[in-house]
Backbone and ligand atoms as CSV (ligand in chain L), in Angstrom:
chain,resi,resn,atom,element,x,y,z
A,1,UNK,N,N,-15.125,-12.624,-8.430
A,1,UNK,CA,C,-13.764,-13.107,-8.237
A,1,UNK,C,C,-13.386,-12.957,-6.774
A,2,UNK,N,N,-12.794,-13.713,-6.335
A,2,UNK,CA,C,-12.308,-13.923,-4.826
A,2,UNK,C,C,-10.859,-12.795,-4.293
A,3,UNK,N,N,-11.034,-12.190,-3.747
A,3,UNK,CA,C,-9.487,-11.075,-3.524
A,3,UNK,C,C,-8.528,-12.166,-3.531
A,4,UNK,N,N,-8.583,-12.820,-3.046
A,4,UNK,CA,C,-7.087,-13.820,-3.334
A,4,UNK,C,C,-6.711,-14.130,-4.784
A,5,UNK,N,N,-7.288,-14.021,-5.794
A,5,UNK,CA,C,-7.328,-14.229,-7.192
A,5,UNK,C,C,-6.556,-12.892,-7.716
A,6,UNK,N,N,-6.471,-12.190,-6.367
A,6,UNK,CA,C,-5.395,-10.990,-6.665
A,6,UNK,C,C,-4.139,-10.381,-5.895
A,7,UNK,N,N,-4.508,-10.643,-4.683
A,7,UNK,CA,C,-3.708,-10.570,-3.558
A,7,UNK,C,C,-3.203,-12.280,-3.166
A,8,UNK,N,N,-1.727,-11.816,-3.248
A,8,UNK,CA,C,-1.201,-13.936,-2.915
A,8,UNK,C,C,-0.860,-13.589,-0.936
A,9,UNK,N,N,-0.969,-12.665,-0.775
A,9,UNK,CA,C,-0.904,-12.798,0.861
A,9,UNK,C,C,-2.578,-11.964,1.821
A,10,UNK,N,N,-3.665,-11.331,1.370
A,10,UNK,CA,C,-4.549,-11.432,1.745
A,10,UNK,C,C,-5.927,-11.800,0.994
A,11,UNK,N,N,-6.246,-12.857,1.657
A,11,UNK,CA,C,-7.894,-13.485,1.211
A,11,UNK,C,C,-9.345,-12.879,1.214
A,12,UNK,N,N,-9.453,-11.843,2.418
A,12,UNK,CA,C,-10.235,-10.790,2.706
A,12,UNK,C,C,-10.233,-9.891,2.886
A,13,UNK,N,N,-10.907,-8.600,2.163
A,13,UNK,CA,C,-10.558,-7.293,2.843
A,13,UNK,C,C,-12.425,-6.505,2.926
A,14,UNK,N,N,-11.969,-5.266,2.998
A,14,UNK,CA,C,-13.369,-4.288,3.233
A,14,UNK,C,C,-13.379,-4.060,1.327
A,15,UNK,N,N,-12.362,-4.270,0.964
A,15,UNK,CA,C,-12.425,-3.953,-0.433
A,15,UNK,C,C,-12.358,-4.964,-1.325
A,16,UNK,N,N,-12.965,-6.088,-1.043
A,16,UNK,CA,C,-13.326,-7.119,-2.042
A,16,UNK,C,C,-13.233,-6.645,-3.496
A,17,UNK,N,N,-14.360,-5.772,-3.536
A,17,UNK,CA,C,-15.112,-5.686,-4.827
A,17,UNK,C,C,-14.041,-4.733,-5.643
A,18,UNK,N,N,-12.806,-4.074,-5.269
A,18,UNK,CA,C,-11.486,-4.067,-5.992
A,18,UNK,C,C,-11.043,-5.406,-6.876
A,19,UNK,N,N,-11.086,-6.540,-6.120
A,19,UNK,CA,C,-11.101,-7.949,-7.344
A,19,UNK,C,C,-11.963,-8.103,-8.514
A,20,UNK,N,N,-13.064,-7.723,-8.060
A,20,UNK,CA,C,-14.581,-7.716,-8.825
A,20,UNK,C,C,-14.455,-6.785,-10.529
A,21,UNK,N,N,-13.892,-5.716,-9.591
A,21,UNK,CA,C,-13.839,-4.957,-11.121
A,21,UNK,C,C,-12.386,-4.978,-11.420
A,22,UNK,N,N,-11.155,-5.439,-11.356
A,22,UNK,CA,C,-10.514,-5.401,-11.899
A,22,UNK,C,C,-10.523,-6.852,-13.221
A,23,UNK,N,N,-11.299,-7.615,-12.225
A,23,UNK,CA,C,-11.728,-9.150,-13.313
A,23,UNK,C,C,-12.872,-8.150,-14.140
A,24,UNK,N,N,-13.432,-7.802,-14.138
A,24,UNK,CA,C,-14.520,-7.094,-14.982
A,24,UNK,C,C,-13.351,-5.770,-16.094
A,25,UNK,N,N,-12.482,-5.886,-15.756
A,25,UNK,CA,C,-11.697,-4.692,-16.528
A,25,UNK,C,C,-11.238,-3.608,-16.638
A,26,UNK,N,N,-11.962,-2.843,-14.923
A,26,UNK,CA,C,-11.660,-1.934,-14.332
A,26,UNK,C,C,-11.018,-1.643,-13.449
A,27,UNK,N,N,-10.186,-0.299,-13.108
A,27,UNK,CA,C,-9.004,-0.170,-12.318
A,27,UNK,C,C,-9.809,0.626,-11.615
A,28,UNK,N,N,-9.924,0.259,-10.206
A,28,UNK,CA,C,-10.977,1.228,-9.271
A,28,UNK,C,C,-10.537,1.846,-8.554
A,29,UNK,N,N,-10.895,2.963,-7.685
A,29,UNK,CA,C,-9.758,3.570,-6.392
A,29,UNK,C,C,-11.107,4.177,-5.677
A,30,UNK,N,N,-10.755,5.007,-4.643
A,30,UNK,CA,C,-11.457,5.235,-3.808
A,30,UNK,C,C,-11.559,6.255,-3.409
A,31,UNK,N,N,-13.031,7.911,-3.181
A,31,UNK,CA,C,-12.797,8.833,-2.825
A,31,UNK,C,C,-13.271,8.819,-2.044
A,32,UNK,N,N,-13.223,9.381,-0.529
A,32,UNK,CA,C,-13.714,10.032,0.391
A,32,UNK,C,C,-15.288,10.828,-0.011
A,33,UNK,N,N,-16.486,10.316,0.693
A,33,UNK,CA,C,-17.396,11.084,0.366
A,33,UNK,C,C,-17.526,12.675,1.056
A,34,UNK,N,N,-16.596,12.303,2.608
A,34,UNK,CA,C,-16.744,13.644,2.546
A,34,UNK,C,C,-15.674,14.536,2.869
A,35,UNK,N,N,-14.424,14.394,2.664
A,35,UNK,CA,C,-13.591,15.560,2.599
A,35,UNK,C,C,-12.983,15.444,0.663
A,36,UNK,N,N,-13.075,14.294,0.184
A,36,UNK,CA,C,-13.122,14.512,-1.222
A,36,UNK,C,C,-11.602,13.642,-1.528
A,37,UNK,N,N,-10.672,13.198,-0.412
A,37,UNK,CA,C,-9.339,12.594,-0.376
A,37,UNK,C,C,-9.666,11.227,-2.013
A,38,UNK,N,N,-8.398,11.240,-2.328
A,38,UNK,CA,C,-8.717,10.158,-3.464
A,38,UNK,C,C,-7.832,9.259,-2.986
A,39,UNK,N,N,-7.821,7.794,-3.575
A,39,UNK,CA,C,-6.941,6.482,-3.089
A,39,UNK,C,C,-6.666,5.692,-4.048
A,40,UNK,N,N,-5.788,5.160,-4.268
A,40,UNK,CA,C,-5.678,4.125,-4.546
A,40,UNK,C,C,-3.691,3.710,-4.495
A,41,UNK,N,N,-3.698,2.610,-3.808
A,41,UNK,CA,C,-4.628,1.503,-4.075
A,41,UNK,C,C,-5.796,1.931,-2.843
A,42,UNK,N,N,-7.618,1.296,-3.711
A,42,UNK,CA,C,-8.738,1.778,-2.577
A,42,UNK,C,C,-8.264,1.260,-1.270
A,43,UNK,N,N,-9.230,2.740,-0.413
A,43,UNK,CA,C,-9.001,2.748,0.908
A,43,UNK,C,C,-10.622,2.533,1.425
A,44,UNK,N,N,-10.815,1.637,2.538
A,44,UNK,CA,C,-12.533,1.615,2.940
A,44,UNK,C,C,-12.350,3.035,3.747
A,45,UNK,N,N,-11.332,2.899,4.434
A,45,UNK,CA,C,-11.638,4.453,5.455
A,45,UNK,C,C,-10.193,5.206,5.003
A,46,UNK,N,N,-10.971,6.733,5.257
A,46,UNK,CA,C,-10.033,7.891,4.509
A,46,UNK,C,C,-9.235,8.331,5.714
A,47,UNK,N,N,-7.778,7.865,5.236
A,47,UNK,CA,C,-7.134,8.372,6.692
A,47,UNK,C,C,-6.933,9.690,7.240
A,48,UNK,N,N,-7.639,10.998,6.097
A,48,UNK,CA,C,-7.521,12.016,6.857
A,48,UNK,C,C,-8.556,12.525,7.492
A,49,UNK,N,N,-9.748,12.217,7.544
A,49,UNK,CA,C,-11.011,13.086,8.121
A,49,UNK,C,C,-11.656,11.521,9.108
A,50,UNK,N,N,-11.020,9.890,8.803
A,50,UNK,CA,C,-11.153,8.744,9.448
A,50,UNK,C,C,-12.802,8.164,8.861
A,51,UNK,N,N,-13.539,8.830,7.990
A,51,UNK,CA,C,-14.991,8.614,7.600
A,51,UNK,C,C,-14.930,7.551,6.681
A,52,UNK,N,N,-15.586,6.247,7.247
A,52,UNK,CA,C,-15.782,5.100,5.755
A,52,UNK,C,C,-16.830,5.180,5.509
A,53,UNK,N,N,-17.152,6.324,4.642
A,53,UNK,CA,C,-17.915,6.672,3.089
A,53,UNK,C,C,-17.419,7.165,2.133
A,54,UNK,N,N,-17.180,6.217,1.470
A,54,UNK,CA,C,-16.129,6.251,0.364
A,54,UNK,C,C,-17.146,5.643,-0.906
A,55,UNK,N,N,-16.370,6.231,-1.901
A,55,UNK,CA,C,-17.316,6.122,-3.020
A,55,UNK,C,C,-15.889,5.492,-4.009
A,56,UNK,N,N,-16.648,4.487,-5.124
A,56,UNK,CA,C,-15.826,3.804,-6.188
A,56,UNK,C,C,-15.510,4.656,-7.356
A,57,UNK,N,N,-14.451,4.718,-7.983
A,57,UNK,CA,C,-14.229,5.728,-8.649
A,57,UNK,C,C,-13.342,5.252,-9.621
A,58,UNK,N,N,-13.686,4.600,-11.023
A,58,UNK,CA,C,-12.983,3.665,-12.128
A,58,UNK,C,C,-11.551,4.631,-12.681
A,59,UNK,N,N,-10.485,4.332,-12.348
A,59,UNK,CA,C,-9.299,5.298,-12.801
A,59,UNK,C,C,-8.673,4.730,-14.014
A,60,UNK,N,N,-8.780,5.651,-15.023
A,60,UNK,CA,C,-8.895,5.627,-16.630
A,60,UNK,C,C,-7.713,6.629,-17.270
A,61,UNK,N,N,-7.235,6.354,-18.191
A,61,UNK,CA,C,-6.593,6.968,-19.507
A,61,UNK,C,C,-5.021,7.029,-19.417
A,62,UNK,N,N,-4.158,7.694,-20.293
A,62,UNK,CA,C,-3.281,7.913,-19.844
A,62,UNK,C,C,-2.586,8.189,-18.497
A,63,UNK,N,N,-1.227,7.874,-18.591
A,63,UNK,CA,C,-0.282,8.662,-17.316
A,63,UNK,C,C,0.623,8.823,-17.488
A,64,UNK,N,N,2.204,9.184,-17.039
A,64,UNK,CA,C,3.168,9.429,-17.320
A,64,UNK,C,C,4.036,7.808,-16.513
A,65,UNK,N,N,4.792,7.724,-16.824
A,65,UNK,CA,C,5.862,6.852,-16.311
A,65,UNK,C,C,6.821,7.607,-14.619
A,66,UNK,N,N,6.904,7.248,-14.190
A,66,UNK,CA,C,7.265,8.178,-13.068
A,66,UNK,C,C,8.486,7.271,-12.286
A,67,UNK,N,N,8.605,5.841,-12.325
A,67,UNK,CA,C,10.057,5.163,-11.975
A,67,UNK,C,C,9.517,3.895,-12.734
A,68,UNK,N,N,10.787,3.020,-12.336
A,68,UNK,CA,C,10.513,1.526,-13.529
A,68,UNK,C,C,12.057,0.772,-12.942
A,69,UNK,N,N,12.101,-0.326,-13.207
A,69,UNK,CA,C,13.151,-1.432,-12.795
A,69,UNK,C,C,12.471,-2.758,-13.311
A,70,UNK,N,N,13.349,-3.313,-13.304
A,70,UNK,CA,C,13.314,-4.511,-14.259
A,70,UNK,C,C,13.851,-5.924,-13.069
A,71,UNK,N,N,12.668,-6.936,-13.141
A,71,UNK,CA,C,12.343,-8.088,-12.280
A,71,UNK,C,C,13.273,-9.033,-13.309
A,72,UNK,N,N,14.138,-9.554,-12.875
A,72,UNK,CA,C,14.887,-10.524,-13.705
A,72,UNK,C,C,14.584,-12.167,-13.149
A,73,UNK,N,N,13.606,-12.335,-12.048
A,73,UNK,CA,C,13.161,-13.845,-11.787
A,73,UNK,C,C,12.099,-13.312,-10.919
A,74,UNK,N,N,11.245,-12.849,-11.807
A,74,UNK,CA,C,9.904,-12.779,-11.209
A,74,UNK,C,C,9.355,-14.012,-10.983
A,75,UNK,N,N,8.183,-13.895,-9.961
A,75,UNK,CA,C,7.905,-15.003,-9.433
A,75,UNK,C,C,7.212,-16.498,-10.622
A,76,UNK,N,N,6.632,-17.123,-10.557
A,76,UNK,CA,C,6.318,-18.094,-10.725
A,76,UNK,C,C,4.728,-18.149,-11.977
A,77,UNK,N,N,3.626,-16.978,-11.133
A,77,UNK,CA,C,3.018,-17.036,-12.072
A,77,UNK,C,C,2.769,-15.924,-12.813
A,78,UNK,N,N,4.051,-15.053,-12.847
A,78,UNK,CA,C,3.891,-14.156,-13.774
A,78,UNK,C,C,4.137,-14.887,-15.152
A,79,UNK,N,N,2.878,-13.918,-15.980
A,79,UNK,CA,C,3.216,-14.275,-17.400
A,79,UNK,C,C,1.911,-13.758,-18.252
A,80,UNK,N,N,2.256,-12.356,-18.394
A,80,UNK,CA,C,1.416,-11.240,-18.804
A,80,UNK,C,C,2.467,-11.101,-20.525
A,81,UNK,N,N,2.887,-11.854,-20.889
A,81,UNK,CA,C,3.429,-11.741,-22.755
A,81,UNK,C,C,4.873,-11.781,-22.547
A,82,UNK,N,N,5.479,-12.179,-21.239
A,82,UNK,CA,C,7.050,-12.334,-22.029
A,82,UNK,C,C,7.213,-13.730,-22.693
A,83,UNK,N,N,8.526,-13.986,-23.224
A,83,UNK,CA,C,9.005,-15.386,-23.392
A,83,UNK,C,C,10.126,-15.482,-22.552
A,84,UNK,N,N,10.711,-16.971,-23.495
A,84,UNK,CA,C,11.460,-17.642,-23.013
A,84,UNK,C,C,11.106,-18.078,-21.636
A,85,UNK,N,N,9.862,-18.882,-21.558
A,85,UNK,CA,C,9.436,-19.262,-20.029
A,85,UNK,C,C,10.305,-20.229,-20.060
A,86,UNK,N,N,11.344,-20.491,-18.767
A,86,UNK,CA,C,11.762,-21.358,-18.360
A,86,UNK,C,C,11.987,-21.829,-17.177
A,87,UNK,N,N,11.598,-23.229,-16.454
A,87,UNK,CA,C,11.295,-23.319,-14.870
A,87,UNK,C,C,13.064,-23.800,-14.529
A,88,UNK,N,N,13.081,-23.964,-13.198
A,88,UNK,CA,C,12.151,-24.090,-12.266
A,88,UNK,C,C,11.907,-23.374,-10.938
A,89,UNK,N,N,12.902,-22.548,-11.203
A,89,UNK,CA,C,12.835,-21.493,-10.415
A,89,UNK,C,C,11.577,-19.914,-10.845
A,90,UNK,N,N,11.387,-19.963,-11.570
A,90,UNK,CA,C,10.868,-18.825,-12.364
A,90,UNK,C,C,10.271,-19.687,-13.657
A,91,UNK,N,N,9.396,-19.507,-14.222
A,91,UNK,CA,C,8.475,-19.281,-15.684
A,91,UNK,C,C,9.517,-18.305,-16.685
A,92,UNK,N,N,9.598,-17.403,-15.888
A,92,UNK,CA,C,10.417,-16.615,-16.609
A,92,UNK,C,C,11.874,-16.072,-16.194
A,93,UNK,N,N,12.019,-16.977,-15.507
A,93,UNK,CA,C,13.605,-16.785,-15.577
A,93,UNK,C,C,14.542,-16.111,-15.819
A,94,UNK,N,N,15.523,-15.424,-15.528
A,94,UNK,CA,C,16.912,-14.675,-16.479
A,94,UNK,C,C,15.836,-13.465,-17.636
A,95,UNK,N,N,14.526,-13.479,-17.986
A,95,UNK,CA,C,13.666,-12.599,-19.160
A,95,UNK,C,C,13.623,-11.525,-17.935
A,96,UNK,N,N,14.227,-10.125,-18.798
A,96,UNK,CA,C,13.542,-9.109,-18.160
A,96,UNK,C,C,12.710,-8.970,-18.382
A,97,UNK,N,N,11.672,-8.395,-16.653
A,97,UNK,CA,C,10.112,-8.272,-16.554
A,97,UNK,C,C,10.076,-6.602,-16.291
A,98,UNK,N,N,9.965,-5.986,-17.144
A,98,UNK,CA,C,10.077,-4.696,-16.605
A,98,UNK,C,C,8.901,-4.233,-15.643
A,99,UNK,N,N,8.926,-3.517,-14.324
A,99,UNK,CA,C,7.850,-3.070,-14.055
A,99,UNK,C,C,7.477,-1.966,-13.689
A,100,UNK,N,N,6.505,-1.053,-13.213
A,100,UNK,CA,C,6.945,0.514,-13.156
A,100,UNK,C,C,5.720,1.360,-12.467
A,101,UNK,N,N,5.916,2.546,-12.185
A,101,UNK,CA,C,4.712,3.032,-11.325
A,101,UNK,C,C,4.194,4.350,-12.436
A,102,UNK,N,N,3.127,4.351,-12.697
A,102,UNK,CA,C,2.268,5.320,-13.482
A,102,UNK,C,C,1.696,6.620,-12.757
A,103,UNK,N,N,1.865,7.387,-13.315
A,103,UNK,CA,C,0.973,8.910,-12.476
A,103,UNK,C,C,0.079,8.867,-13.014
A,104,UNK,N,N,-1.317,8.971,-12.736
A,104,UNK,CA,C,-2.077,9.371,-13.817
A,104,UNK,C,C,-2.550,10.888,-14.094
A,105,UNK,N,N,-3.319,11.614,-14.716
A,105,UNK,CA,C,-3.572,13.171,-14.231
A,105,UNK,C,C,-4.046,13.805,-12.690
A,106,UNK,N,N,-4.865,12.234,-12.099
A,106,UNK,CA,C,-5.622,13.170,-10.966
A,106,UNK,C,C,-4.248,12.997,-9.564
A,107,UNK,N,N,-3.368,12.895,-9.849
A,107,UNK,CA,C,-1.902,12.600,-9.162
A,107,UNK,C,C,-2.174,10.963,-8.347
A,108,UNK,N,N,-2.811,10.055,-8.729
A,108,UNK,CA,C,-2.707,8.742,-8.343
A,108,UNK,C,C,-2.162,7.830,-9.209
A,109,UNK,N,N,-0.931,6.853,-8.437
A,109,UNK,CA,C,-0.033,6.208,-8.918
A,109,UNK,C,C,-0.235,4.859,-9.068
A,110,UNK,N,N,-0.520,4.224,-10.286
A,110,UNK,CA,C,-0.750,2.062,-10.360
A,110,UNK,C,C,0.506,2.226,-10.702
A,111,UNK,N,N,0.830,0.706,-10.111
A,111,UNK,CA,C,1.735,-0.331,-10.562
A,111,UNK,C,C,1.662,-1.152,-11.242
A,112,UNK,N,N,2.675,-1.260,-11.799
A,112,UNK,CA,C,2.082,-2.754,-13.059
A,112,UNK,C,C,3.450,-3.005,-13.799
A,113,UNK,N,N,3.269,-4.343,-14.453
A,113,UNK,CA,C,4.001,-4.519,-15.162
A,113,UNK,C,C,3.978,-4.422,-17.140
A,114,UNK,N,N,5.302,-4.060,-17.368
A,114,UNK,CA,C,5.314,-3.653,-18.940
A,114,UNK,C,C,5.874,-4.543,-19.680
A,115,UNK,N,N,4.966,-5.426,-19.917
A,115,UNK,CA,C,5.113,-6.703,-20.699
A,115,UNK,C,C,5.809,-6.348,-22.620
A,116,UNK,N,N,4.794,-5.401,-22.767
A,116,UNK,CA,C,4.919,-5.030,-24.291
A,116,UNK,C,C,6.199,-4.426,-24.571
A,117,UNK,N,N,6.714,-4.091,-24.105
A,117,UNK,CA,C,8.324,-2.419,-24.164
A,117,UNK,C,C,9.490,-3.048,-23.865
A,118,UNK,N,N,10.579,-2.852,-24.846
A,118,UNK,CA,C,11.640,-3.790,-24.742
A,118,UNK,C,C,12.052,-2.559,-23.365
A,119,UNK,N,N,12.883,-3.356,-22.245
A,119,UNK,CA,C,13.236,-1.697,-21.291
A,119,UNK,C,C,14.148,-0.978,-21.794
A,120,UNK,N,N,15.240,-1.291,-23.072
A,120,UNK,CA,C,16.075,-0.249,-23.073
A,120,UNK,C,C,15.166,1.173,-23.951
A,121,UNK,N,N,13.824,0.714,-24.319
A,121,UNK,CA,C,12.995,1.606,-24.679
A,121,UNK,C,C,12.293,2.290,-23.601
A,122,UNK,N,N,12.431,1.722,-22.766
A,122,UNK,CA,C,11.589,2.668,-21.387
A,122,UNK,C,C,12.491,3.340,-20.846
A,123,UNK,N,N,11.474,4.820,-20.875
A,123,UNK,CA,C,12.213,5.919,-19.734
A,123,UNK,C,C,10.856,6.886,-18.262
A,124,UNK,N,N,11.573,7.637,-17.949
A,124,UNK,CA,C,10.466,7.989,-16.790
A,124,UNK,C,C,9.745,9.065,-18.166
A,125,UNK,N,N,8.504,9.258,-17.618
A,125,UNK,CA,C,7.808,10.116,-18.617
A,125,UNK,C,C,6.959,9.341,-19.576
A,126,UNK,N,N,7.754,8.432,-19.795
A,126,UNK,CA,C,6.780,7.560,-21.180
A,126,UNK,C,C,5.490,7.653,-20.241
A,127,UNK,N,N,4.607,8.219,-21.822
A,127,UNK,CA,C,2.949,7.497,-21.600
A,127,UNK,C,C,2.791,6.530,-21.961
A,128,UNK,N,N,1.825,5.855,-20.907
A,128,UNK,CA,C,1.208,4.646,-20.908
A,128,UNK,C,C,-0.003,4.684,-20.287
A,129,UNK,N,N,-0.609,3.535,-20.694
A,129,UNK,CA,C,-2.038,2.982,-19.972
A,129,UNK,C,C,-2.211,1.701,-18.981
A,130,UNK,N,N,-3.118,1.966,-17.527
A,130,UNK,CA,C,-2.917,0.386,-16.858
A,130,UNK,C,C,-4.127,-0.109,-17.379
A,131,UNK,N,N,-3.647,-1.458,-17.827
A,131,UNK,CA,C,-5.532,-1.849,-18.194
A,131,UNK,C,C,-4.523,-3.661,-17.164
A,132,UNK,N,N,-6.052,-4.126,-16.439
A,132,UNK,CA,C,-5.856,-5.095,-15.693
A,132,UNK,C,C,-5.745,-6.675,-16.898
A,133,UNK,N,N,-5.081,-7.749,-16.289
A,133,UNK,CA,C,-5.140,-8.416,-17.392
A,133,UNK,C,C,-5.070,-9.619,-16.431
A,134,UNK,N,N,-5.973,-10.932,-16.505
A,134,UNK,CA,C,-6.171,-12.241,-16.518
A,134,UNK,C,C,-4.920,-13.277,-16.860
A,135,UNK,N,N,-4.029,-13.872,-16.034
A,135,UNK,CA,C,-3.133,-14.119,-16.308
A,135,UNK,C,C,-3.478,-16.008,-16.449
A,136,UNK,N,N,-2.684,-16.597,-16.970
A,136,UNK,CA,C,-3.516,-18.543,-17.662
A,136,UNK,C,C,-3.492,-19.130,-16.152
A,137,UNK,N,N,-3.621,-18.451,-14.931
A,137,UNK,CA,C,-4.098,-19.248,-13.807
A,137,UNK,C,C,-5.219,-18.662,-13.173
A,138,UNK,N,N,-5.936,-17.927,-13.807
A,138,UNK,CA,C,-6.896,-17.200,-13.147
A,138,UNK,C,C,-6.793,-15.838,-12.281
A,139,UNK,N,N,-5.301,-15.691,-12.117
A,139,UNK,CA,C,-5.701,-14.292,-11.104
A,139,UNK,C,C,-5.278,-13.194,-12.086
A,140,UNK,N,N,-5.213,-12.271,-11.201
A,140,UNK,CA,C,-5.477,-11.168,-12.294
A,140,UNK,C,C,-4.107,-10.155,-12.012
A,141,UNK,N,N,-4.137,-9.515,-12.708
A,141,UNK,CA,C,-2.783,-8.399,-11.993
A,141,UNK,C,C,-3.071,-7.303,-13.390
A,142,UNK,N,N,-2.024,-6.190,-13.205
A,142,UNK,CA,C,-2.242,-4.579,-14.041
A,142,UNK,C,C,-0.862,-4.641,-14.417
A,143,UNK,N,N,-1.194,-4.439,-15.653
A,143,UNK,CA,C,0.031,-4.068,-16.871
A,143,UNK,C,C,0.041,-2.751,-17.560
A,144,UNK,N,N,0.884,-2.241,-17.639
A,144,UNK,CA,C,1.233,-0.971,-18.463
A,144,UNK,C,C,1.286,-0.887,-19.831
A,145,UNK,N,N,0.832,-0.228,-20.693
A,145,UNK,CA,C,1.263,-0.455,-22.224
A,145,UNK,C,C,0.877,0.531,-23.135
A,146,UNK,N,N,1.598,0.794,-24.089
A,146,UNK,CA,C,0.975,1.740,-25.041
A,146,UNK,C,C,-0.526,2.384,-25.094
L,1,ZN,ZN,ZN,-12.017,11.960,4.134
């Protein structure tokens, strides 16, 4: 998969292969081989010791909910399970898109959006899971969910 299939403002990076496995199903980040620093979103070089040897590191399971706000005309090709798509400003229009930042245990934070959870059901704390998801134009983006 091409990083632009994930990023709508950069086409190339040192971290391509962040596109690669998130189209493959994995949420990747990045450790420092040698002071041990963790990243994500991945970093090619570790800004505290400056060494790019960095190793891939698939970030998995639960996390806690840690903030959240709600996109009321998200852009255009979001459309990870809400309704009421209506153009032409938005697909989804006036539909709250809730979206929110996850802790996971090793203290690294994804973003994503929570397609599944009505928001007056979301609070900080809720557990959830990011699993990446294929959206009907090909690119990809990370959603939160039960
Ligand atoms: Zn380092």
């Amino acid at each position: 998969m091409e990083f632009k299939d994930f990023s709508r403002s950069i086409n190339h990076t040192k971290l391509d292969k962040f596109a690669d496995y998130l189209a493959s199903g994995k949420i990747m980040g990045t450790t420092c081989k040698k002071c041990g620093s963790r990243y994500y979103p991945p970093r090619a070089d570790c800004k505290k010791c400056f060494s790019d040897g960095m190793d891939w590191v698939e970030l998995k399971g639960r996390g806690k909910l840690i903030t959240f706000t709600s996109i009321n005309v998200p852009p255009d090709y979001f459309d990870v399970g809400f309704k009421n798509l209506t153009p032409p400003f938005s697909k989804a229009r006036y539909t709250a898109c809730p979206i929110g930042i996850l802790r996971l245990d090793n203290g690294l934070s994804i973003m994503g959006w929570i397609p599944g959870i009505a928001l007056k059901e979301i609070s900080v704390g809720l557990e959830l899971v990011a699993v990446p998801v294929t959206l009907p134009d090909g690119t990809v983006t990370i959603k939160l969910c039960d």
